[in-house]
C-alpha positions in Angstrom: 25.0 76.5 163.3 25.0 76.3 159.3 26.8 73.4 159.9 24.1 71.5 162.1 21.3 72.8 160.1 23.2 71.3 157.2 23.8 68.0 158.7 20.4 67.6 160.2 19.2 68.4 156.6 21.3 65.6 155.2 19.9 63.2 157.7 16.4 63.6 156.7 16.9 63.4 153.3 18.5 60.4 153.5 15.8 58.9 155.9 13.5 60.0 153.2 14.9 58.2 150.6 15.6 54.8 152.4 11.8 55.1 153.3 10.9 55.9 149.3 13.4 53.1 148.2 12.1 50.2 151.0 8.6 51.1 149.4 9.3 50.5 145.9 11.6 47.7 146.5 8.8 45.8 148.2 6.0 46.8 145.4 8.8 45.8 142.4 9.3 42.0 144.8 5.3 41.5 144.9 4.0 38.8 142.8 2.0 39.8 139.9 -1.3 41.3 140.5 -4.0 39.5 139.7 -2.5 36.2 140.3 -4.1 32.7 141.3 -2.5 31.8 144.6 -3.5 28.6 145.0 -1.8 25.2 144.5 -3.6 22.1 144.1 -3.6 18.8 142.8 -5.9 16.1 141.8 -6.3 13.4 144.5 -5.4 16.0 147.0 -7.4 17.5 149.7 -8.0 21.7 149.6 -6.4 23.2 152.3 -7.4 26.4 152.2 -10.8 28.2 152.6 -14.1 28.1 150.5 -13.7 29.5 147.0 -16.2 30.6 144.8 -16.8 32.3 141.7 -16.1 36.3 141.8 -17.2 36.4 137.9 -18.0 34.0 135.3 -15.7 32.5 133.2 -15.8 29.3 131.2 -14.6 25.6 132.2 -11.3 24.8 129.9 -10.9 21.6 128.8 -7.9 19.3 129.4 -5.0 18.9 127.3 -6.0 15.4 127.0 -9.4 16.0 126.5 -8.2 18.4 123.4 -5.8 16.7 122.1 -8.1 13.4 122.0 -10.6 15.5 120.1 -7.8 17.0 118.0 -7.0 13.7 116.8 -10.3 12.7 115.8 -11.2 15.9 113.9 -7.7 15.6 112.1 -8.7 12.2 110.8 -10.5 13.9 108.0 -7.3 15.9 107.1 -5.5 14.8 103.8 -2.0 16.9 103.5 -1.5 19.1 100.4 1.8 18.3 97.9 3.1 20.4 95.5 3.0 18.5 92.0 6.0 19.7 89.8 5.5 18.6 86.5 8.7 20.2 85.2 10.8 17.7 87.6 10.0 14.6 84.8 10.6 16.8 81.7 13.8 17.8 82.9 15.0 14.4 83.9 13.9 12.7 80.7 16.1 15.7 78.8 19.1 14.6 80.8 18.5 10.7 80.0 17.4 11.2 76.6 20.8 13.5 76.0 23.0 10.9 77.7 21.3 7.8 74.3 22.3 10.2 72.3 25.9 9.6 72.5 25.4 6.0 72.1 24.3 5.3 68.7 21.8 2.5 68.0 20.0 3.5 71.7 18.0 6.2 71.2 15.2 3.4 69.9 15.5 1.7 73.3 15.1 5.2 74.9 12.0 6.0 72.8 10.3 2.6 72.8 10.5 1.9 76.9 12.3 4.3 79.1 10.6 7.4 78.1 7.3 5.7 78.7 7.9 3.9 81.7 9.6 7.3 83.6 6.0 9.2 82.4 3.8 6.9 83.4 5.6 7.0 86.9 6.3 10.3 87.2 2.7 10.9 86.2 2.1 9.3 90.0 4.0 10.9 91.7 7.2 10.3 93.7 7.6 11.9 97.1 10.0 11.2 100.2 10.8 8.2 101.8 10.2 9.5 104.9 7.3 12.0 104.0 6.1 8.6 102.3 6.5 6.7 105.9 4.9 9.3 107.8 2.3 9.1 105.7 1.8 5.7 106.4 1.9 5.7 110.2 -0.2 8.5 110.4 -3.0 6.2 108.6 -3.2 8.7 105.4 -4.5 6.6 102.0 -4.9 9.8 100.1 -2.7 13.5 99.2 -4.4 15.9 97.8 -1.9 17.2 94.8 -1.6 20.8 93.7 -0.5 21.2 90.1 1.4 24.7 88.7 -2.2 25.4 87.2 -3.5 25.3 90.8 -5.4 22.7 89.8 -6.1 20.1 93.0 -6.3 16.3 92.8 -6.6 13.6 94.9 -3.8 10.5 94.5 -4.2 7.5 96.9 -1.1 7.0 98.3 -0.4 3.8 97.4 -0.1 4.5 93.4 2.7 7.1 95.1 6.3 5.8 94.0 9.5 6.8 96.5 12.9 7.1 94.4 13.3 3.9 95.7 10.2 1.7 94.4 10.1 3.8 91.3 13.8 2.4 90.4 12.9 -1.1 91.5 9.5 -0.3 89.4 11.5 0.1 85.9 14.4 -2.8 87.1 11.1 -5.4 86.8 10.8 -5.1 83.0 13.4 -3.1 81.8 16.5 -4.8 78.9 19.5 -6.0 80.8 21.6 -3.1 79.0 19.3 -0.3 80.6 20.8 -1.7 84.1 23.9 0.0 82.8 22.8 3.8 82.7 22.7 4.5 86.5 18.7 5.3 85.7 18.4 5.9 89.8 20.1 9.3 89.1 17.3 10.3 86.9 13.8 9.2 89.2 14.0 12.3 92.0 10.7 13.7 94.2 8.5 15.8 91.6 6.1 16.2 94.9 7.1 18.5 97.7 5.0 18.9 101.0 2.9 22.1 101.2 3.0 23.2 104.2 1.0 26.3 104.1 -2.0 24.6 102.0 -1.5 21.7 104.7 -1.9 23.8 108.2 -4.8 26.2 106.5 -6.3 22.8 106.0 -6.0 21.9 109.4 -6.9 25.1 110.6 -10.1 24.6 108.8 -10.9 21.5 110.4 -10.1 22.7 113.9 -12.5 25.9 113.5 -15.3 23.3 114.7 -13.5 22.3 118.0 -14.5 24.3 121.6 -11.7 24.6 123.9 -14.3 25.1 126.7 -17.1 22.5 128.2 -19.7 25.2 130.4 -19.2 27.6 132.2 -19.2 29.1 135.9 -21.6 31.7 137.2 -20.1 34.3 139.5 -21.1 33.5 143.2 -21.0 29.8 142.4 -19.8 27.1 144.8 -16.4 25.8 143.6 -14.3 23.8 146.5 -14.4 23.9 150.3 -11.8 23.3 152.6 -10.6 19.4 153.2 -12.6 18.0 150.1 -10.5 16.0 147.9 -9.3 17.8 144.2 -11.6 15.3 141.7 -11.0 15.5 137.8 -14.3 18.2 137.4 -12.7 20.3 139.9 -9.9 20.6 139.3 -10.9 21.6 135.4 -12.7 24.0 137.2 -9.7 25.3 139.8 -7.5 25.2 136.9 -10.0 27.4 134.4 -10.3 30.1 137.1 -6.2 30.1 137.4 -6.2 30.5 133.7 -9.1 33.1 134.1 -6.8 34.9 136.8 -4.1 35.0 134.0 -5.9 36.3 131.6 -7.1 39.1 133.6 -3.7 40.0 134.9 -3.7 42.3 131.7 -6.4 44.1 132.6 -4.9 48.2 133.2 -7.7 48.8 135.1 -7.4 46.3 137.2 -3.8 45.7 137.9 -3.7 49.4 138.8 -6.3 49.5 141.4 -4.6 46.7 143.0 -1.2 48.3 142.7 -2.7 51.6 144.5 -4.5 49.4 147.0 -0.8 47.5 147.8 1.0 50.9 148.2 -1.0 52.7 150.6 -1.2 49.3 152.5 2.6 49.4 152.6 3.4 53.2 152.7 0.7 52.8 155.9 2.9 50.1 157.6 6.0 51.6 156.8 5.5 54.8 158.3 4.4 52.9 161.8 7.2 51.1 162.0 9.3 54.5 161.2 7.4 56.5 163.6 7.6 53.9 166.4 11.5 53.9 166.3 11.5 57.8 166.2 9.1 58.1 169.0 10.7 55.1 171.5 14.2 54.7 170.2 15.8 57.6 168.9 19.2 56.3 169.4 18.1 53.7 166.5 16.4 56.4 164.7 19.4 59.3 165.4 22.1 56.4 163.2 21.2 55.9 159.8 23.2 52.4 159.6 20.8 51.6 162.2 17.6 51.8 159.9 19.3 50.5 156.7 20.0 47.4 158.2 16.4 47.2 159.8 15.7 47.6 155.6 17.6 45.1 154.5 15.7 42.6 157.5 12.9 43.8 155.8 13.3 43.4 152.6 15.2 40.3 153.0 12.1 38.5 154.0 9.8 39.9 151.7 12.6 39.1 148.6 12.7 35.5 150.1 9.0 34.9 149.9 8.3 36.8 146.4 11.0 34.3 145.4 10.0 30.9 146.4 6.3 32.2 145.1 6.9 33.3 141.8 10.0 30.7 140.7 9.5 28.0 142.9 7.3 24.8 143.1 8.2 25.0 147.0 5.8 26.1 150.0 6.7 29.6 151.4 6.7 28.1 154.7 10.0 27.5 154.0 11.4 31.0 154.6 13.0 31.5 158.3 10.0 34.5 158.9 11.8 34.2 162.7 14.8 35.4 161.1 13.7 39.4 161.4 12.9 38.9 164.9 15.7 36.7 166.1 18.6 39.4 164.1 17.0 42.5 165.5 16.5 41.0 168.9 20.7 40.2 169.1 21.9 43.5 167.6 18.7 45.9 169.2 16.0 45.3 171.5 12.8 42.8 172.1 10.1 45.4 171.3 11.6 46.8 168.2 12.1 43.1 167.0 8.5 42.4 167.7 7.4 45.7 165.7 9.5 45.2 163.2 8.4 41.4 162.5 4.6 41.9 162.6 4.8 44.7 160.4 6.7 42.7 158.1 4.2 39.9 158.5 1.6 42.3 157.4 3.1 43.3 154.1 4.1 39.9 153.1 0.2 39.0 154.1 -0.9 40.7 150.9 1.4 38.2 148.8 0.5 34.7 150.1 -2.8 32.7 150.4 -4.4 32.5 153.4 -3.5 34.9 154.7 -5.4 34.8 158.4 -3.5 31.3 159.1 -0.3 32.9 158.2 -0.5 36.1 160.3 -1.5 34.0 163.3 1.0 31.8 163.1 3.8 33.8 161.9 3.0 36.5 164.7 3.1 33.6 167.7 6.3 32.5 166.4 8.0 36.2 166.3 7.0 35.9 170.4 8.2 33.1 170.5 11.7 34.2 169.1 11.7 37.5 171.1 11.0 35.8 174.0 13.5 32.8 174.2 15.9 35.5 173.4 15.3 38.0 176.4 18.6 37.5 178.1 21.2 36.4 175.8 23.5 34.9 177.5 24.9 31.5 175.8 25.9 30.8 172.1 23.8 27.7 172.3 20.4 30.3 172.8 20.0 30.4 169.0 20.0 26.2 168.2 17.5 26.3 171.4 15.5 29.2 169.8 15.4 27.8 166.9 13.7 24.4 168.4 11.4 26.3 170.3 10.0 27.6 167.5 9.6 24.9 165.4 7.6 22.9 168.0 5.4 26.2 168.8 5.0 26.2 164.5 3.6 22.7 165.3 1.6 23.0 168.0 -0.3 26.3 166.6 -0.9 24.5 163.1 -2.1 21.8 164.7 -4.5 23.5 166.8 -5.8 25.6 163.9 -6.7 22.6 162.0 -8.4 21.4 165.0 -10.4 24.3 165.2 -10.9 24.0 161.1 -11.2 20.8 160.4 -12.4 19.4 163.8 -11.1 15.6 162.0 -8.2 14.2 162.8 -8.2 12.2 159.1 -8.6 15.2 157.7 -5.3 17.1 158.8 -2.7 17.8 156.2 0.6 17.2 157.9 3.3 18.3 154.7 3.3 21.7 156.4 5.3 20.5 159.8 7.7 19.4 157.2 8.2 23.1 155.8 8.4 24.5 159.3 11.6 21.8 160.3 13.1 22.9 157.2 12.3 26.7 158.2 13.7 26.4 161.6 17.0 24.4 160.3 17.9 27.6 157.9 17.4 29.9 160.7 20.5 28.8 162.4 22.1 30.6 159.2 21.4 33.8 161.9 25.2 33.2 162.9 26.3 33.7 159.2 24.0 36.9 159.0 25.2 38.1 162.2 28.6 38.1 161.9 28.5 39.8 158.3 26.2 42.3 159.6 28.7 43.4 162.3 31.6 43.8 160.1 29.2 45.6 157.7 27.7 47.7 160.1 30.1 48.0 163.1 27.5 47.1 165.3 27.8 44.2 168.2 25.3 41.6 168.5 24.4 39.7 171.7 26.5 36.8 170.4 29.4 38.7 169.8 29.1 39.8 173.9 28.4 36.6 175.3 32.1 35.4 173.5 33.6 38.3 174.9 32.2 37.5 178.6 34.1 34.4 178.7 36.4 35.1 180.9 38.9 32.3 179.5 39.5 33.3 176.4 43.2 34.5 175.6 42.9 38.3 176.8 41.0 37.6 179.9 43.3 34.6 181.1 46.5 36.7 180.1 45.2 39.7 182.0 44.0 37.7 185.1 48.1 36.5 185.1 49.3 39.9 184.4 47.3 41.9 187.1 45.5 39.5 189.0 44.2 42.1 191.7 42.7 44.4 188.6 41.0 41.4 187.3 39.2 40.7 190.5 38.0 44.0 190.4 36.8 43.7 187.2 35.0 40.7 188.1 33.2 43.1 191.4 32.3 45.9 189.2 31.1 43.5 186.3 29.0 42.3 189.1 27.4 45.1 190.0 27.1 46.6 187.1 25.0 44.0 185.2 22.5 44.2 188.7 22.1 47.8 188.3 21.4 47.5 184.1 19.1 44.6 184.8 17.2 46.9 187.4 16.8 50.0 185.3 15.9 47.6 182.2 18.9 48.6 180.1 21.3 45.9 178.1 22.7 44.5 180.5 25.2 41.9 178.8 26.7 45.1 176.8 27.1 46.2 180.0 28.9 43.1 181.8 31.3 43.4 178.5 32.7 46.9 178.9 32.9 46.4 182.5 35.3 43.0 182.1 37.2 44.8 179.7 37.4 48.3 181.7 40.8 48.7 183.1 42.8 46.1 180.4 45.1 49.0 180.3 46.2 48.1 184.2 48.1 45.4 182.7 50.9 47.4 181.0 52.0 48.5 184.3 50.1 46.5 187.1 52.5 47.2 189.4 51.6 50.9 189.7 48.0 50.1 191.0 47.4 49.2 195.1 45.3 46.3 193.9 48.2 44.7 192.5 50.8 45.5 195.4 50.1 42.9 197.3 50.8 44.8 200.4 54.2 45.9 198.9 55.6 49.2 198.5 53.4 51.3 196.1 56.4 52.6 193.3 54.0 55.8 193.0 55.1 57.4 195.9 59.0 57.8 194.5 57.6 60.0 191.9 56.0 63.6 192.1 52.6 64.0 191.9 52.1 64.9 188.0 54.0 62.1 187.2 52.5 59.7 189.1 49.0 60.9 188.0 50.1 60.6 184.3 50.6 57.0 185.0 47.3 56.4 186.4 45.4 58.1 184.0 47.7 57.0 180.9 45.9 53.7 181.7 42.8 54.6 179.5 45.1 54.8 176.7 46.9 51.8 177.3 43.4 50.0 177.9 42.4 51.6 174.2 45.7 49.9 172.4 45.3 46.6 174.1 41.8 46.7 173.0 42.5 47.6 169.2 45.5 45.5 169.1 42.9 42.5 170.0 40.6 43.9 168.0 37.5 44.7 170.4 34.3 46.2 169.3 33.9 50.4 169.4 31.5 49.6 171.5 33.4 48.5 174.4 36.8 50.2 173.7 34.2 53.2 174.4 33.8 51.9 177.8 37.2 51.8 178.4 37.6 55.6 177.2 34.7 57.1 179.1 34.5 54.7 182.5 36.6 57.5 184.5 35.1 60.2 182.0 36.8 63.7 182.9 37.2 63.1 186.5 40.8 63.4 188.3 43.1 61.2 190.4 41.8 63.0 193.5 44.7 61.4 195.5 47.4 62.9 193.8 45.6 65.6 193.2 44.5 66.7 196.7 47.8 65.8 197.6 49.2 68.2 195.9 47.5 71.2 196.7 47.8 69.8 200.0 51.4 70.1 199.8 52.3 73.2 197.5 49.4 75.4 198.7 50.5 78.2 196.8 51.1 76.9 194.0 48.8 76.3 190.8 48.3 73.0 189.8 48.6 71.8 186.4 45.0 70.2 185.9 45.2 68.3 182.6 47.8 65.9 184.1 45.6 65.2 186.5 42.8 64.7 184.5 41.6 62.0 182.7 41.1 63.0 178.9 37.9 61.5 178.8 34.9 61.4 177.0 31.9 61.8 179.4 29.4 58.7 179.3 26.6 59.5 177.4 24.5 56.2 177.8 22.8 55.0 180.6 25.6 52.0 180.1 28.1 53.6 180.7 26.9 55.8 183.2 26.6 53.0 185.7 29.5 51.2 184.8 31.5 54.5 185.6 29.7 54.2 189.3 30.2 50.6 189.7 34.2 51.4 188.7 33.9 53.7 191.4 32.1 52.5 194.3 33.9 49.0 194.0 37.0 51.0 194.3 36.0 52.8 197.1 34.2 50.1 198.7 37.8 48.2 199.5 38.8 51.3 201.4 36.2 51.1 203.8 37.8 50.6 207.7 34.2 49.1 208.9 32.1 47.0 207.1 28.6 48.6 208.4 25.1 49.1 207.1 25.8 52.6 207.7 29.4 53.2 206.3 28.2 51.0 203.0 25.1 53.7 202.6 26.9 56.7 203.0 30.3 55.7 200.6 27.9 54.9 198.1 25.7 58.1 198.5 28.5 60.1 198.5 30.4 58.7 195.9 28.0 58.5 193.3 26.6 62.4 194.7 30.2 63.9 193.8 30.4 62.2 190.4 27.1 64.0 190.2 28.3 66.7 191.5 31.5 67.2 189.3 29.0 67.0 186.1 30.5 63.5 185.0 26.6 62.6 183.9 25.7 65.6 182.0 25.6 63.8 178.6 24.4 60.3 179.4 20.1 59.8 179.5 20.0 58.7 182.8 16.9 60.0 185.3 17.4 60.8 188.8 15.0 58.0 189.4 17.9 55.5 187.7 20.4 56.8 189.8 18.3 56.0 193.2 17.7 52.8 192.1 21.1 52.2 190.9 22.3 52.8 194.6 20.3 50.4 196.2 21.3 48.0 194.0 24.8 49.1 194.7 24.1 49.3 198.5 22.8 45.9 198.3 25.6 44.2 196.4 28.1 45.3 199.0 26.6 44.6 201.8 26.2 41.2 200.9 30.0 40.7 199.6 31.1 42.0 203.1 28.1 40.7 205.1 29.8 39.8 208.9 30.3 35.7 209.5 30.6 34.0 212.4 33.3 33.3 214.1 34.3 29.5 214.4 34.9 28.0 218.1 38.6 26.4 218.0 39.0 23.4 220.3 40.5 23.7 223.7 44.0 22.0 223.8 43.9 19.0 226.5 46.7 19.3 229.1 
């Protein structure tokens, strides 16, 4: 008991924290609060609805319309240079030391180059390329800042570069100065300031406005289907920059986050209580509701993606994915439940948000429905047209009804959809991952396994043909019966095929195989021979792993004669040795009971088919009362305890049964032969 209580314990915690952890996944994948959601260009028409002003906020410029005015207030800007007057005492030193050496000189030094390198260095020499710049930026004048911080203004063109400063003492210098390398003493005594230089421009730019009016809250800013002009889209484009601005706000971004969380916590908890409440067997396995999750968060992750880092249209994302995976590996209605909710939450992260919700919710009925009985591989490529041509049709009709002009449609979106309903054939991928992930068996998985010529089914018809016809009966009326009750029946179908694969270790050894020979049973006692026939189950559980068949239907195999005996040998024996005890494991099978609905009735099929071959007379009559009674003593013997199935199933399971059979051995008419002329 401390055990259960333990376990059960375990199980809700862990419920509790997928729920908590699905929650605050999907809150950290929303865009940021606060954001414009809008995208719009100019020339283009506005495809969503009427926006206006919530508050006031001013009407930003362009970048071209500041940049223009940038330019023109910068043409009053004169750069600041830093005027080093220590540059030409230094470099006169040098020269001045190097006459020295050279007697008879120094008078040539004194008397022109000492002169000539003042006067120019007096002017300043700056950079080629600060002197170029200059230029092309249409400067005449620097403005000069001496060690004494004393400012002046030189026009440019009395500036020298190393260059024409040289060229500037070559014009009338003596032919022996040529000699003394004087290019190594005329260097930059100007260096660009840049700090005086941007405080300058900073001054000058105090005097421009970044904004040109302003909007009032409540005011009219764009309808839907009128073309994005120049004015509004300054306007669009300051209230998206208003929107950013805002996104700061504590306040704000908080009340939004609270609002988002009880919205989600709210459709979380529906979508958890309607899977407790309708299917606990989805509920009772935790694997079960983490992969419903992942679904989940999947889609949301996918559209919080293509939002936030994309310039793409989140029409894009396969939203029929949800519907179309939870569909193959569960039911219809917990698809459907599962994808509206989903639509809901990812509602709250995309603009217009009524289009989106009615489109997205036709289309998850749309990809329930084309999916109802899964029954070809080919379903999924067909599903997935479907739904792009319902995408259409509903689009088209909602701009009908919101546009009401032809001229006026935008038609990019049917372009998103195809590309939508391309990536949701990526469903076989998904599918086949999730089942080795998961261990569970999808719908596509079962119709592969229902073709009856792949290898195992073509090598088990060879081996025991008779057993494989009587697979192919009890598939039969197996799949009627689940169809009736509304259970799955393809899953059913499977486990009946693959039912009695253990027949072919030793076929001989069952009458359906014997071909009216002798039956090799009857040479052996009656424990032995009832070993054989239940050993069977095991062999049919090898075969099955060796070939690497789902749990799912290797559980057919174990449970289809549940804990029943082989009343033939069985009977016969205590027939024969009255007074003696009979062993009853060996003529048991080991089991386990069925405890599904699925199971259940492939266990009666198994059975009645069986039986049904027995019959002496093929009557209305005989046909009601072997079914009746064989299905009452399986009843009877408790083999249904553990499986959820009503006595109401059971009834109907035995028409259908009743049915079936009568119409395999329905009477035919005799053919006249012709009479032989003497």
């Amino acid at each position: 008991m401390k055990l259960n209580i333990s376990h059960n314990y375990l199980q809700i915690i862990l419920r509790t924290v997928l729920f908590l952890l699905v929650i605050f996944i999907i809150i950290q994948l929303f865009p940021t609060r606060n954001t414009f959601k809008y995208q719009f260009d100019v020339g283009k028409p506005w495809n969503y609805e009427l926006i206006t002003a919530s508050f006031d906020f001013p009407i930003y410029k362009s970048t071209q319309q500041i940049n223009t005015e940038k330019k023109e207030l910068l043409k009053n800007y004169t750069p600041f240079f830093a005027f080093d007057t220590a540059v030409s005492i230094q470099q006169m030193k040098k020269l001045s030391d190097k006459f020295e050496k050279k007697p008879g000189h120094q008078i040539l030094f004194n008397s022109f180059i000492k002169n000539k390198l003042k006067t120019i260095y007096s002017k300043g020499i700056i950079s080629s390329n600060e002197y170029a710049y200059l230029t092309s930026e249409g400067k005449t004048n620097v403005n000069c800042i001496f060690p004494n911080r004393v400012t002046r203004t030189f026009r440019l063109e009395d500036i020298y570069t190393p260059k024409t400063a040289y060229e500037e003492i070559l014009k009338t210098a003596p032919e022996i100065l040529k000699t003394y390398d004087l290019n190594l003493y005329v260097v930059e005594n100007m260096k660009f300031d840049s700090i005086a230089s941007e405080s300058s421009k900073a001054e000058l730019l105090k005097n421009l406005s970044l904004t040109s009016g302003m909007v009032q809250s409540g005011e009219r800013i764009i309808d839907r289907g009128e073309i994005v002009n120049q004015d509004n889209y300054l306007v669009l484009n300051s209230l998206k920059k208003e929107y950013d601005n805002r996104k700061d706000s504590l306040h704000q971004s908080t009340l939004v986050l609270i609002g988002e969380i009880i919205i989600i916590i709210g459709l979380i908890v529906l979508l958890s209580l309607y899977i407790y409440l309708f299917r606990p067997r989805i509920f009772d396995e935790i694997k079960n509701m983490i992969l419903i999750a992942i679904l989940i968060l999947l889609q949301v992750a996918l559209t919080s993606f293509t939002i936030k880092f994309t310039s793409l249209h989140y029409y894009i994302v396969p939203f029929a994915l949800l519907p179309v995976m939870v569909r193959v590996f569960f039911d219809s209605r917990t698809a459907l439940f599962a994808h509206i909710i989903t639509v809901l939450i990812i509602s709250l992260m995309v603009d217009n948000s009524f289009q989106f919700i009615l489109l997205q919710i036709f289309i998850g009925m749309v990809a329930v429905s084309s999916l109802k009985d899964m029954t070809q591989r080919s379903q999924l490529a067909q599903t997935s047209l479907y739904i792009f041509l319902s995408y259409a049709l509903i689009y088209i009709a909602f701009e009908f009804i919101s546009e009401g002009d032809l001229s006026r449609i935008h038609w990019q979106p049917l372009t998103h959809f195809a590309i939508s309903s391309v990536f949701l054939l990526f469903a076989y991928v998904l599918i086949y991952i999730f089942e080795k992930i998961f261990g569970l068996i999808s719908a596509v998985t079962l119709v592969e396994l229902t073709n009856v010529n792949n290898d195992l089914m073509m090598l088990f018809a060879e081996k025991a043909p008779g057993t494989f016809q009587h697979t192919l009966q009890v598939s039969n009326l197996a799949t009627e019966a689940a169809k009736k009750i509304g259970i799955n029946s393809l899953l059913v179908r499977t486990g009946a095929l693959y039912h009695d694969i253990g027949k072919m270790k030793n076929p001989d050894y069952f009458t359906e195989n014997q071909m009216g020979g002798k039956n090799p049973l009857l040479d052996l006692d009656y424990e032995a021979a009832a070993r054989i026939i239940v050993k069977h189950v095991m062999d049919g559980v090898e075969i099955a792993k060796k070939n690497h068949l789902p749990e799912q239907i290797i559980h057919f195999i174990t449970t289809h004669h549940g804990k029943s005996k082989t009343k033939y040998f069985y009977n016969s024996y205590i027939n024969d040795f009255p007074d003696k005890i009979p062993n009853d494991e060996a003529f048991t099978y080991p089991g386990p009971l069925p405890d599904s609905k699925e199971t259940a009735i492939l266990m009666m099929a198994d059975a009645v088919e069986a039986r049904s071959r027995s019959l002496k007379n093929y009557t209305i009559e005989s046909i009601d009362q072997m079914v009746d009674s064989m299905i009452d003593s399986q009843i009877a013997d408790g083999q249904f305890k553990d499986a959820p199935i009503s006595f109401r199933d059971v009834e109907t399971v035995k028409n259908v049964f009743k049915e079936k059979i009568k119409n395999m051995y329905h009477s035919r008419i005799v053919y006249p032969e012709l009479n032989k002329k003497i």
